[in-house]
Residue frames relative to the residue before (quaternion, step in Angstrom):
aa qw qx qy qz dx dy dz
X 1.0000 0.0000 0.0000 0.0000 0.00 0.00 0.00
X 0.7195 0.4601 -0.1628 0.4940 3.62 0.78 -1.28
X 0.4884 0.6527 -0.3530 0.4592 3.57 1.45 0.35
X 0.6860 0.5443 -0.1303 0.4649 3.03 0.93 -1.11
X 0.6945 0.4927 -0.2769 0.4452 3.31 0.92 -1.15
X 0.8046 0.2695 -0.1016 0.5193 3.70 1.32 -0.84
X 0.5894 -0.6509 0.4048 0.2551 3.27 1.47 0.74
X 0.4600 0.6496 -0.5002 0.3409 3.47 0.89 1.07
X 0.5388 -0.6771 0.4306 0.2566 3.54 -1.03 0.96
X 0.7302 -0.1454 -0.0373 0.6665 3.61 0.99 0.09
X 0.7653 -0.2318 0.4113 0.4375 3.70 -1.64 -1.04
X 0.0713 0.7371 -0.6639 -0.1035 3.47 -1.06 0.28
X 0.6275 0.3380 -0.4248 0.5582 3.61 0.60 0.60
X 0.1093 0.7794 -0.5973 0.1545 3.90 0.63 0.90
X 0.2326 -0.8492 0.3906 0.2686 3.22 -0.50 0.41
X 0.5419 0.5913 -0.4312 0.4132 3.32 1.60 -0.02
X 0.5343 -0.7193 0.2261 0.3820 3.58 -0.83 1.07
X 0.1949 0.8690 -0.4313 -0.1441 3.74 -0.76 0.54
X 0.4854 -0.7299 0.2710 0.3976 3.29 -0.54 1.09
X 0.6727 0.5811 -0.3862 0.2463 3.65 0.73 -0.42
X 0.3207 0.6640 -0.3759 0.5613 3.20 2.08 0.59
X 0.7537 0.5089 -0.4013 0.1089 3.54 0.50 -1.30
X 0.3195 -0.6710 0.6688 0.0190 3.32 -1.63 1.17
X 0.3365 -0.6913 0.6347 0.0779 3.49 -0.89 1.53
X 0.2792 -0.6136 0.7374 -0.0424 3.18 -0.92 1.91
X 0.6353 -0.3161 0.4835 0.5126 3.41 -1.97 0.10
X 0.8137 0.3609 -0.3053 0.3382 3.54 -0.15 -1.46
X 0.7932 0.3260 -0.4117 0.3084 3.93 0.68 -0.50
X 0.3218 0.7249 -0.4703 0.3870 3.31 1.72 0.49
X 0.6743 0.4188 -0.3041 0.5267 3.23 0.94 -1.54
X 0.3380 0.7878 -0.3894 0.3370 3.82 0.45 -0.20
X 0.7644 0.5496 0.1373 0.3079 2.59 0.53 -2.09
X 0.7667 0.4350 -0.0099 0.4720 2.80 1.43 -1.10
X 0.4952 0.5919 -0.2135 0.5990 2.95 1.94 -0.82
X 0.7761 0.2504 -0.2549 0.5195 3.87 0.71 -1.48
X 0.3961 0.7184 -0.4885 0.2972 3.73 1.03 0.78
X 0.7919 0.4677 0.0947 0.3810 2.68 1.65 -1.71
X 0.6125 0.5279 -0.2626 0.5264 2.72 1.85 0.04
X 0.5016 0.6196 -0.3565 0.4872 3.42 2.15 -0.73
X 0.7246 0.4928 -0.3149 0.3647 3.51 0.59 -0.92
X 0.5943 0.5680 -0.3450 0.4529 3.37 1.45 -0.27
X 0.3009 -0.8491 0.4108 0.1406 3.45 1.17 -0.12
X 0.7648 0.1244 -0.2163 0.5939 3.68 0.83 0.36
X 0.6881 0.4758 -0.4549 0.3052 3.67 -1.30 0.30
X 0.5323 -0.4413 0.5633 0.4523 3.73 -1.31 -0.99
X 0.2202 -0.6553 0.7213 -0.0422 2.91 -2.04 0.57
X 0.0894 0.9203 -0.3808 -0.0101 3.06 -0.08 0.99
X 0.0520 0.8091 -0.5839 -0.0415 4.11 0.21 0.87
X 0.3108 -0.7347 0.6014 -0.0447 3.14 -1.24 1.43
X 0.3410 0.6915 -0.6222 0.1356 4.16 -1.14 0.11
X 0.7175 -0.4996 0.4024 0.2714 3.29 -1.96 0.05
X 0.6752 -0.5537 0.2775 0.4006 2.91 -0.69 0.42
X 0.7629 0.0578 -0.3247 0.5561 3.86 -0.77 0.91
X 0.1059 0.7806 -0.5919 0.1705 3.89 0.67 0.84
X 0.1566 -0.8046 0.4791 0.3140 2.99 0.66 -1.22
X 0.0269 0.7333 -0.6130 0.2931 2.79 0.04 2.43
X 0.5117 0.4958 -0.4583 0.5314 3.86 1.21 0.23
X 0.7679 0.3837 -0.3901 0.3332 3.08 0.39 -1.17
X 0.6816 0.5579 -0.3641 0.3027 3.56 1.16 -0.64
X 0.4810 0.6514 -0.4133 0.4166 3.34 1.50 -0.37
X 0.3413 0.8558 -0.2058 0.3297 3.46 1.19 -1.11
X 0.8078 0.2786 0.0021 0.5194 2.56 -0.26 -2.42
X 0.5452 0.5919 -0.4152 0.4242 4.06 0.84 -0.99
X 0.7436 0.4012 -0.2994 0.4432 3.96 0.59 -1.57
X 0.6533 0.4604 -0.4519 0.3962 3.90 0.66 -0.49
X 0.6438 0.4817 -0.3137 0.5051 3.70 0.77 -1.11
X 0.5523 0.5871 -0.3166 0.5000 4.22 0.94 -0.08
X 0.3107 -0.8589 0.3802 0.1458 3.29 -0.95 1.32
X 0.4226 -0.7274 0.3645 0.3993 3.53 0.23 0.40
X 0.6735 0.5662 -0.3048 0.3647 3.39 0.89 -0.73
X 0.7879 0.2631 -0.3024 0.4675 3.34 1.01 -0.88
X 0.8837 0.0226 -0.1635 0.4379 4.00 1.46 0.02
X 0.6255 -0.5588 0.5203 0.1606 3.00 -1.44 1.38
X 0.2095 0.7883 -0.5773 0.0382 3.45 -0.57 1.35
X 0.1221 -0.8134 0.5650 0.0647 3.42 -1.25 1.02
X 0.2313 -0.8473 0.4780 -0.0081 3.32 -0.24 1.18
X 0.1326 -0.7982 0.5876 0.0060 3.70 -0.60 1.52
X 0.0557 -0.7525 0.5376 0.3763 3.57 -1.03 0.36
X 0.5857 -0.7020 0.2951 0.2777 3.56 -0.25 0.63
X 0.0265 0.6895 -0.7190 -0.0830 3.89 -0.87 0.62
X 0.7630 -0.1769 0.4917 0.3805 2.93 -1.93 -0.88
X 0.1168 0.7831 -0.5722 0.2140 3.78 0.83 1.69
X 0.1987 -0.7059 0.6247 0.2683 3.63 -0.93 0.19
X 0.7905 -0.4938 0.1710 0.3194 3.34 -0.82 0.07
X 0.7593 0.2069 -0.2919 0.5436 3.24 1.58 0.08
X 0.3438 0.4881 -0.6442 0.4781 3.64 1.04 0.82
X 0.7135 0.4543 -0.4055 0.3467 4.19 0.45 -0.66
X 0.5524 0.5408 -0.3618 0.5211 3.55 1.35 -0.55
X 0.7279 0.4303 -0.3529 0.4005 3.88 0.26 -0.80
X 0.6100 0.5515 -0.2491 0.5116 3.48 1.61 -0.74
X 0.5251 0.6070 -0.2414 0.5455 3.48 1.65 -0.67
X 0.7189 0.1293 -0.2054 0.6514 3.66 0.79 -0.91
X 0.4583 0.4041 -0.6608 0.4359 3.71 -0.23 0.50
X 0.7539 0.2944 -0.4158 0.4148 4.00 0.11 -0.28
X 0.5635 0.6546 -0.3083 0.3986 3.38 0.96 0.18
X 0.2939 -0.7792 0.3997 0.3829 3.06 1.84 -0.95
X 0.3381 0.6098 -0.5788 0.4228 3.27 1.20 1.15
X 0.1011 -0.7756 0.6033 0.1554 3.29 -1.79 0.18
X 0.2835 -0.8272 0.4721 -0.1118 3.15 0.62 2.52
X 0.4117 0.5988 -0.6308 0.2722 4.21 1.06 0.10
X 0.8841 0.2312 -0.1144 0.3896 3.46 -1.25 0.53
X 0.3732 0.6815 -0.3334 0.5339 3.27 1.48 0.67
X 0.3202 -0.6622 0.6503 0.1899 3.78 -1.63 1.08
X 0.6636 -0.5320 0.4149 0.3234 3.22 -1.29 0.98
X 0.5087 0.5684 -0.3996 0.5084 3.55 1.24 -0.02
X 0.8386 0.2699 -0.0853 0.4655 3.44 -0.36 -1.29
X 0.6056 0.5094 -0.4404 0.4241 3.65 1.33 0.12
X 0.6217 0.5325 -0.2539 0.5152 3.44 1.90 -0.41
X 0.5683 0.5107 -0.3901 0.5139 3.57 1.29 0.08
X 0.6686 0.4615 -0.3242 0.4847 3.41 1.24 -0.94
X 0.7260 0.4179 -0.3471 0.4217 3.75 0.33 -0.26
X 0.3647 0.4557 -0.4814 0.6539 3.84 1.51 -0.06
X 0.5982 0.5606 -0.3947 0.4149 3.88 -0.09 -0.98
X 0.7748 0.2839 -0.2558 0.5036 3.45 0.35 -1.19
X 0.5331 0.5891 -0.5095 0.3306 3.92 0.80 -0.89
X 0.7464 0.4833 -0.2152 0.4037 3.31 0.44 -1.83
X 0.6417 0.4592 -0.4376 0.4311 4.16 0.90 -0.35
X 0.7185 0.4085 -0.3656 0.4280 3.40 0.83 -0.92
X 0.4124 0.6491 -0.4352 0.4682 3.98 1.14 0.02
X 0.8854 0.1987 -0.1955 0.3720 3.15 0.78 -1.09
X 0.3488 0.6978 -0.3086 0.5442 3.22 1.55 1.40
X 0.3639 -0.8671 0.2121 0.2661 2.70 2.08 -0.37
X 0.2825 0.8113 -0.2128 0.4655 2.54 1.88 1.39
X 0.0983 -0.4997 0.8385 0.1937 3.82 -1.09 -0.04
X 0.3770 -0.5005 0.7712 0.1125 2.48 -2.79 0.51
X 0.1234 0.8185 -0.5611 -0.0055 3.62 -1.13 0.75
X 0.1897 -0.8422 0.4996 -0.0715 2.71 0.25 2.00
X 0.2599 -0.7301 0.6305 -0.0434 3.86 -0.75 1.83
X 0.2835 0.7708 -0.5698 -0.0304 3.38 -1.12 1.18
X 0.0413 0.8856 -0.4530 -0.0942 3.45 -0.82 1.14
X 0.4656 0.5419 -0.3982 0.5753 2.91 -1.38 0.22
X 0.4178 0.7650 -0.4147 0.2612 3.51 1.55 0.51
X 0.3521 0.7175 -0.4331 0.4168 3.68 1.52 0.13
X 0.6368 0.5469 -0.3076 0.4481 3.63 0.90 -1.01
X 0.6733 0.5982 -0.3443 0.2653 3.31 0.52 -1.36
X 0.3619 -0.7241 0.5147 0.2824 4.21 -0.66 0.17
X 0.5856 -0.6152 0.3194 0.4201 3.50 -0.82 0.80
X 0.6844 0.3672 -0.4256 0.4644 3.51 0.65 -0.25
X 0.5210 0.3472 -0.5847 0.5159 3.83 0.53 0.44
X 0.6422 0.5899 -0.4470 0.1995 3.62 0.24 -0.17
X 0.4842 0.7595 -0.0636 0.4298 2.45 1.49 -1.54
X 0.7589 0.1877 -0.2514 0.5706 3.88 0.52 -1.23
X 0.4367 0.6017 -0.5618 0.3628 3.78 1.13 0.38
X 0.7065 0.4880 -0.2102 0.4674 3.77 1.06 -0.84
X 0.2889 0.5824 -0.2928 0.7011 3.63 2.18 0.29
X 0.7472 0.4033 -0.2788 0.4487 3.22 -0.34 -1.12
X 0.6105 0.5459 -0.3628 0.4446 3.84 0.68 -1.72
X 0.5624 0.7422 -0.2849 0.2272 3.82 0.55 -1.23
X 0.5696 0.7692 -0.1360 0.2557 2.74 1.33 -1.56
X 0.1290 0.8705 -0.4559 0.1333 4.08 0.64 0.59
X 0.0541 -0.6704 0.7347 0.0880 3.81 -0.86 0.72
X 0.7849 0.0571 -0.0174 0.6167 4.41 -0.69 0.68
X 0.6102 -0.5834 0.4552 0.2831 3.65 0.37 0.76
X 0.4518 0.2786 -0.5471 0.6473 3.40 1.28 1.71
X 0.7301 -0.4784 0.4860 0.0444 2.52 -2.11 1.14
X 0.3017 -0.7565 0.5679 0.1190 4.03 -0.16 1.04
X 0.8641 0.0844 -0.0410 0.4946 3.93 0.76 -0.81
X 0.0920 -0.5557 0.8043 0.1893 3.81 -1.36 0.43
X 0.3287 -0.6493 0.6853 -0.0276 2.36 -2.02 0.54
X 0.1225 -0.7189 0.6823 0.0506 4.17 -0.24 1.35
X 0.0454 -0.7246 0.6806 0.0984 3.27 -1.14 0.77
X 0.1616 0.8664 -0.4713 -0.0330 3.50 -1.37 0.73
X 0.1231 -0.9086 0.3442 -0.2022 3.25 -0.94 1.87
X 0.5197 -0.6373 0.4009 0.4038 3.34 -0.75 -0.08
X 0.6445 -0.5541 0.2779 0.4476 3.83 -0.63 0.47
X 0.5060 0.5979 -0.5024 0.3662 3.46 0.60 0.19
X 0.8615 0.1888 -0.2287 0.4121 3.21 0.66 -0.67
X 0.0704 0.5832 -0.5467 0.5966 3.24 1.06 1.52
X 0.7424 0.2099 -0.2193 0.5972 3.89 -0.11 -1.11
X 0.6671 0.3859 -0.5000 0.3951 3.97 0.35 -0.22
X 0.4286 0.7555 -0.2673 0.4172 3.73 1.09 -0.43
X 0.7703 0.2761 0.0785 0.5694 3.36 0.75 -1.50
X 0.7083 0.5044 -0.2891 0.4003 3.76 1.27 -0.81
X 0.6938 0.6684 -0.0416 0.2651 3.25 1.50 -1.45
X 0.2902 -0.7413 0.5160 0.3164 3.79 0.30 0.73
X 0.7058 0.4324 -0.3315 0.4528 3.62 0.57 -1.23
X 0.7707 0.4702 -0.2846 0.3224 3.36 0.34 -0.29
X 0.3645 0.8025 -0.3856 0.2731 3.25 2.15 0.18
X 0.6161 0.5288 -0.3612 0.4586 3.94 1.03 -0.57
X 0.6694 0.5049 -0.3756 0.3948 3.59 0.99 -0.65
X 0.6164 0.6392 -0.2279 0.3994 3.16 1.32 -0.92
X 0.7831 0.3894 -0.2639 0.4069 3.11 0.92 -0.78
X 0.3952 0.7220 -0.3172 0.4712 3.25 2.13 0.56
X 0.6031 0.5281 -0.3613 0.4763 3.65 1.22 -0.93
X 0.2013 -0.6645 0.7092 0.1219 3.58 -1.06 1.34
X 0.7335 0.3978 -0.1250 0.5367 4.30 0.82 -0.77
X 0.3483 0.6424 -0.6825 0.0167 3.55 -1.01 0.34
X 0.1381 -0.7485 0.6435 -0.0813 3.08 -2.03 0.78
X 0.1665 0.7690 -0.6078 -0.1071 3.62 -1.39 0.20
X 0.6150 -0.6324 0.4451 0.1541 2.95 -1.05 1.39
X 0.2411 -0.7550 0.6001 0.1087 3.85 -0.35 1.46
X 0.5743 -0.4408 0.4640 0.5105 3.69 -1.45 0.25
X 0.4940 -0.6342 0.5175 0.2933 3.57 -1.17 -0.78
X 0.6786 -0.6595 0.2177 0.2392 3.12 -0.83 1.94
X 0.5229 -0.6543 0.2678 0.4762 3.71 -0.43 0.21
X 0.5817 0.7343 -0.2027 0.2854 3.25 1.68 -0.47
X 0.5296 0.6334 -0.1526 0.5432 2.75 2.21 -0.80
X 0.4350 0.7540 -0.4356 0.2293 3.74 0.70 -0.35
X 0.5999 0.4546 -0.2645 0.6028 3.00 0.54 -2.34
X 0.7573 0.3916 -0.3623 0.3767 4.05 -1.11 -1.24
X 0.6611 0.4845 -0.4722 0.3244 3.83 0.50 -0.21
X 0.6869 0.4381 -0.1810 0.5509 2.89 1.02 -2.08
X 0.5224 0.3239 -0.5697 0.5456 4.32 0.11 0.63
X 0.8072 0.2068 -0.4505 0.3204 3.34 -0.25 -0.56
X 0.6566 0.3716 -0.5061 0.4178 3.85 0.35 -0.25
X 0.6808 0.2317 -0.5363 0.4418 3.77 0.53 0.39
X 0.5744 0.5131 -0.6052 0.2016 3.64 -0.07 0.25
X 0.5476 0.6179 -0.3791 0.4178 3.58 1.64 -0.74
X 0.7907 0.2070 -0.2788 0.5042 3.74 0.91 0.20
X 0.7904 -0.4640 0.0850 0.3909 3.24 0.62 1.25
X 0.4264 0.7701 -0.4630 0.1031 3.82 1.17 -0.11
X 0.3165 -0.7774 0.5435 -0.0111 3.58 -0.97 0.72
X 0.5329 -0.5120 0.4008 0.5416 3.81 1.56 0.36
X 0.8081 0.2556 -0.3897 0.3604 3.57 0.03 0.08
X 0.4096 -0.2825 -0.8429 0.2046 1.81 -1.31 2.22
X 0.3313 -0.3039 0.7287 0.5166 3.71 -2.19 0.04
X 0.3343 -0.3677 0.8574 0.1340 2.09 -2.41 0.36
X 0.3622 -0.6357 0.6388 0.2379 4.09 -1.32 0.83
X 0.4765 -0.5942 0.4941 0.4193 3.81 -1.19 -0.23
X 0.6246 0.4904 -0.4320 0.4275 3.26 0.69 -0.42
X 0.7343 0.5134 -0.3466 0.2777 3.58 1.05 -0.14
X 0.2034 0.8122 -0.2459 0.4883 2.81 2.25 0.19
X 0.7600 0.4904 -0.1247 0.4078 2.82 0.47 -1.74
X 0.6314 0.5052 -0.2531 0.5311 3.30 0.76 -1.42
X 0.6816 0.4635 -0.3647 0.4331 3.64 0.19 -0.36
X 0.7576 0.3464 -0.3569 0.4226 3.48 0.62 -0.39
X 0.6038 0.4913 -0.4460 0.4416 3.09 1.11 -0.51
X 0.4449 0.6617 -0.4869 0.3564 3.97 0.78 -0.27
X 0.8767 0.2240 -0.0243 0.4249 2.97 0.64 -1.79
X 0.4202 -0.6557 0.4639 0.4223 3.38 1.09 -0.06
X 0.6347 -0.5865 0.2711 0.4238 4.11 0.91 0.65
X 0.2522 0.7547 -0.4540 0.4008 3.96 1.62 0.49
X 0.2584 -0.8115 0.4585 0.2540 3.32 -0.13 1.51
X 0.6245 0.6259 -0.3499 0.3096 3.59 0.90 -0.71
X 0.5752 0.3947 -0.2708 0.6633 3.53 1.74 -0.70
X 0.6527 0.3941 -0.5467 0.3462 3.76 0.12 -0.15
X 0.2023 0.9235 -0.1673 0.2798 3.44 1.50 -0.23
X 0.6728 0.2448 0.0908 0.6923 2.80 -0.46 -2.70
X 0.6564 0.4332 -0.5147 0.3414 4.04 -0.10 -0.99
X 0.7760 0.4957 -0.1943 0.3381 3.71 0.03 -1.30
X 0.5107 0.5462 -0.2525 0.6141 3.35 1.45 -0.57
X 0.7763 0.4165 -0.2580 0.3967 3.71 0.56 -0.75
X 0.4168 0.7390 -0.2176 0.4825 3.53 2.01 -0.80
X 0.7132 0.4029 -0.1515 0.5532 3.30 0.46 -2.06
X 0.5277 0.6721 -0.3058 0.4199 3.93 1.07 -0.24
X 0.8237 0.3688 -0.0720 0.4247 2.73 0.46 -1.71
X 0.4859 0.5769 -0.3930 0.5260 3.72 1.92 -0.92
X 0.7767 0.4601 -0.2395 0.3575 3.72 0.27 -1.23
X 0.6636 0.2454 -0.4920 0.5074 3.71 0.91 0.04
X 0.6667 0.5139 -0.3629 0.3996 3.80 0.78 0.38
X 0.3326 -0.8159 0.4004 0.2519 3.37 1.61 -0.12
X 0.1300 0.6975 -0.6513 0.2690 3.71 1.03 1.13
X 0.6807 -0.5061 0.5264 -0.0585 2.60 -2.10 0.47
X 0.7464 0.0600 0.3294 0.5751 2.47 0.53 -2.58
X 0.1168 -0.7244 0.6557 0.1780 3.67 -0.50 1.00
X 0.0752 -0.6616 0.7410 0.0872 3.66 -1.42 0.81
X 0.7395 -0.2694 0.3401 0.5147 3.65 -1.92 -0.50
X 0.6447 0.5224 -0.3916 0.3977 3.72 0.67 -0.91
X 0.7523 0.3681 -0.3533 0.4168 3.69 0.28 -0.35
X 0.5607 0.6355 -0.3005 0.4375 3.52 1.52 -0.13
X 0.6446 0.5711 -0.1158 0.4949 3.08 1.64 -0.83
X 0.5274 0.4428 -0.2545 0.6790 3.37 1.47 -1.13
X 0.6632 0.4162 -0.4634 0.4149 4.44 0.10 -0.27
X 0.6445 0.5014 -0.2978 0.4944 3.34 0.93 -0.96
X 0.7476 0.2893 -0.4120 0.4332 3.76 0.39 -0.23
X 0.7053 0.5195 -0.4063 0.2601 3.11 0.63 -0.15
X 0.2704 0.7420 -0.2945 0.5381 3.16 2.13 -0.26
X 0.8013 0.3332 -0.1277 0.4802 3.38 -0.05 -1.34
X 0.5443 0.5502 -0.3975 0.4929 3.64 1.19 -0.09
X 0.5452 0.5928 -0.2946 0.5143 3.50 1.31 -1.25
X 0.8049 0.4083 -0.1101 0.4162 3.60 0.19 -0.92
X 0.7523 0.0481 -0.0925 0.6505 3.69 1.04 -0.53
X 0.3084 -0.6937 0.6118 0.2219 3.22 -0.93 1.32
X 0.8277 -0.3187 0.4302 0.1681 3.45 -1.57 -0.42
X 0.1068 -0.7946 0.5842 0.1262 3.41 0.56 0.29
X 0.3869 -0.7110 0.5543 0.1939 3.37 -1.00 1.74
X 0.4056 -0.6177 0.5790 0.3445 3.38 -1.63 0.66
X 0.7085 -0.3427 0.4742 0.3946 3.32 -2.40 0.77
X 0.5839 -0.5581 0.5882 0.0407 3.48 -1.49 1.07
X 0.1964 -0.7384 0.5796 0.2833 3.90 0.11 1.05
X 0.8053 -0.3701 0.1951 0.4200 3.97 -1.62 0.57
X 0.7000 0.5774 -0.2436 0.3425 3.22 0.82 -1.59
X 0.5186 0.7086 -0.1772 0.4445 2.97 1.06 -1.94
X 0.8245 0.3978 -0.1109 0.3869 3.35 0.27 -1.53
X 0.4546 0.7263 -0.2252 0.4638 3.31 1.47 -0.93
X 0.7932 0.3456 -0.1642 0.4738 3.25 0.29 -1.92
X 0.7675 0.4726 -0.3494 0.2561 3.17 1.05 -1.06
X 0.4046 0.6622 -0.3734 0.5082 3.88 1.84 -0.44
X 0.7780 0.3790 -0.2356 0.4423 3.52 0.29 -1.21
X 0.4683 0.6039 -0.4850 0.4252 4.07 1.57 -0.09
X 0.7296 0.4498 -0.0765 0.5094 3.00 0.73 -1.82
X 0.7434 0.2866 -0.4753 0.3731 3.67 0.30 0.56
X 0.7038 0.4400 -0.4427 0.3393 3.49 1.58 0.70
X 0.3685 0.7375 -0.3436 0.4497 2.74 1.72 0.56
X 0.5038 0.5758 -0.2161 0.6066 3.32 1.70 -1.18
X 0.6775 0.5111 -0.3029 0.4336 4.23 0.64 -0.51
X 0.6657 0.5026 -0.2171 0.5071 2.96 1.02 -1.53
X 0.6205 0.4173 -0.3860 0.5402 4.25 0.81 -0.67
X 0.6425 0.6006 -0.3244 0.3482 3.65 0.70 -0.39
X 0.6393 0.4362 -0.3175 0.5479 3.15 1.09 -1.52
X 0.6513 0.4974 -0.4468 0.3588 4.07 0.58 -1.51
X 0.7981 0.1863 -0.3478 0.4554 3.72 -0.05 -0.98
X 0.3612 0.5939 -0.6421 0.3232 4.10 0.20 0.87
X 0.5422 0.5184 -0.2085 0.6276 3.24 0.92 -1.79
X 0.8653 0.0003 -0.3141 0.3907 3.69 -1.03 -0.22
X 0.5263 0.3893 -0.6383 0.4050 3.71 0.23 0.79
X 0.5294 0.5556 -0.4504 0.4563 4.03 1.14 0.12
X 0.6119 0.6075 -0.2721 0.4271 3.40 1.42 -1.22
X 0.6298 0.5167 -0.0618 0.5767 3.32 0.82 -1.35
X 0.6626 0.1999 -0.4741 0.5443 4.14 0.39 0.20
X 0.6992 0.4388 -0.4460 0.3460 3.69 0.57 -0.92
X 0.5801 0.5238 -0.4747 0.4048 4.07 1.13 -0.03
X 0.7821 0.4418 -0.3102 0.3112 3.18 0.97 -0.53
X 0.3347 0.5882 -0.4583 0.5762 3.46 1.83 -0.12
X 0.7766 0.3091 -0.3573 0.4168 3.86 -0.38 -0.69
X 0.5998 0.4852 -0.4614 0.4381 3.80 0.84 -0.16
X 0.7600 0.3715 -0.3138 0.4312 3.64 0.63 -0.83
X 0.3018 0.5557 -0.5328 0.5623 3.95 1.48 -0.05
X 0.9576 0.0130 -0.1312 0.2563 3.33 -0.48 -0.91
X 0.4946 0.3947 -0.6768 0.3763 3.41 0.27 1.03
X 0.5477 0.5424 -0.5373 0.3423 3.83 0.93 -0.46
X 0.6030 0.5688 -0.3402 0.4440 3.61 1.19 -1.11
X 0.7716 0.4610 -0.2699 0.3453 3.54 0.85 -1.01
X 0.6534 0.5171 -0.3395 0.4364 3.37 1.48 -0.67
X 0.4702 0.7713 -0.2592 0.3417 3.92 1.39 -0.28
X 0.7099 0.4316 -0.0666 0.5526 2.93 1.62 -1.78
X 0.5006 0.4126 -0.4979 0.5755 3.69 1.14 -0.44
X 0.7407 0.4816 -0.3953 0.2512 3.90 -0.55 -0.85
X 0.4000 0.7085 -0.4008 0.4211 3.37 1.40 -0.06
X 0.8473 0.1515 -0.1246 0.4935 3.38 0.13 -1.07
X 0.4973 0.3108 -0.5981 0.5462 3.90 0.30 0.38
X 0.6888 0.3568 -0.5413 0.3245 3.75 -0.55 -0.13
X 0.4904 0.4282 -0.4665 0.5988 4.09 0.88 -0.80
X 0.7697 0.4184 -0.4053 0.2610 3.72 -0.38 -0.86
X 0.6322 0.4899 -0.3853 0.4603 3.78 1.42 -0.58
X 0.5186 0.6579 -0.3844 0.3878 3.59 1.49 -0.94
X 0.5915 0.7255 -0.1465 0.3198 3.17 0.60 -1.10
């Protein structure tokens, strides 16, 4: 709706992640740099952690477009509750294996099978899983199996992992997980964004759909936005998306802190209703003594149709007993016979 009114070629506060949005904060710069350095190492884990709506999809994204196809083969999982051979069969599906109906044996020969073909293609494998918090330690575990994996004493697969901060502390917390750990050549976690960063996002994701200044945006409304969201691109997002809403069924101009303030309550209206006031005596009275003849009236109705309801069923069993009387007539003449 709020497109139209300002002449915008689509959304720029979608919330589903795209990469042709992505904007290089300090922290996903540093990101960047980290999963730069870990590509060039060519074997181990990477691991980039953040909160939820950080924007660790979108950075994966931005990593697979800037990634050459020619020199690597990437297969990108998002992670549930996998045991260790739903992640292998999901491991050779990106491989172009078909591991249905396969032992955890010969599905691990087949996915060496595939490492070593795409090697000689002159390839790496960069196998991306997020959403790696979900995963159980023994699916982790045959990820660090999988790492192992070597044709000439190089390394056939890396491995990007990406999660929420828990498993950062499972990473560091976890005895079993002490061999994988000592596998991670990169770690990161993705910080909200600085307050300074606000204004420069929200121009560039509206200039990518045609904005022209109209609406301004004020600085103080800048502000207000981060302080809403605490600088979480995924909440500056849904918030800013709801703004440009709320400007376009009012036909503003100019968005300041006041109209940021007036979205946010109405949010919070959306989410907490009202808590009803206490019922003066009377009030309450009349209203006890409504609702207990209402309570009579359901009584009397379902008396009456449980009266309705036996006298249908008396006439149903009258007549199949009646009906089953008159069939037996003629098969008994017909055996007599």
């Amino acid at each position: 709706m709020y497109e139209d009114q300002y002449g915008l070629s689509g959304r720029p506060f979608a919330l589903t992640p795209d990469p042709r949005f992505w904007f290089e904060t300090a922290t996903h710069r540093k990101a960047m740099a980290y999963l730069g350095y870990g590509l060039s190492q060519g074997e181990g884990f990477i691991v980039v952690t953040g909160d939820i709506g950080a924007g660790k999809t979108t950075l994966v994204g931005h990593l697979v477009d800037t990634i050459d196809a020619a020199r690597l083969r990437i297969i990108t999982l998002v992670s549930t509750q996998m045991n260790p051979e739903d992640l292998l069969r999901l491991v050779a599906d990106g491989l172009g294996i078909d591991g249905h109906g396969l032992a955890k044996a010969d599905l691990l020969k087949r996915i060496e099978q595939g490492l070593h073909a795409t090697a000689r293609e002159g390839r790496r494998t960069l196998l991306i899983v997020d959403e790696v918090q979900a995963l159980p330690t023994d699916s982790l575990e045959e990820l660090r199996m999988l790492s192992n994996i070597q044709a000439g004493g190089h390394p056939l697969l890396q491995i990007v992992l990406l999660g929420q901060p828990e498993f950062r502390d499972s990473l560091h917390g976890s005895d079993r997980l002490e061999q994988l750990r000592q596998r991670v050549i990169a770690i990161h976690h993705l910080d909200p964004m600085e307050p300074q960063e606000i204004e420069p996002y929200m121009i560039h994701r509206l200039s990518l759909v045609g904005w022209q200044g109209k609406p301004a945006f004020t600085r103080d409304a800048f502000e207000a936005l981060h302080e809403a969201t605490g600088g979480v691109p995924r909440l500056v997002n849904q918030l800013a998306g709801r703004v440009m809403l709320f400007a376009a069924m009012d036909r503003l101009e100019t968005i300041d802190a006041e109209v940021i303030d007036a979205v946010i309550d109405d949010l919070a209206a959306d989410v907490h209703h009202p808590t009803p006031q206490p019922l003066a005596d009377a009030e309450k009275a009349g209203a006890e003594a409504e609702a207990m003849q209402r309570i009579a009236m359901l009584e009397t109705r379902v008396e009456e149709q449980d009266a309705a309801l036996r006298r249908v069923l008396t006439l149903l069993v009258d007549w199949v007993e009646g009906g089953d009387s008159q069939r037996s007539e003629p098969v008994m003449g017909s055996s007599a016979a």
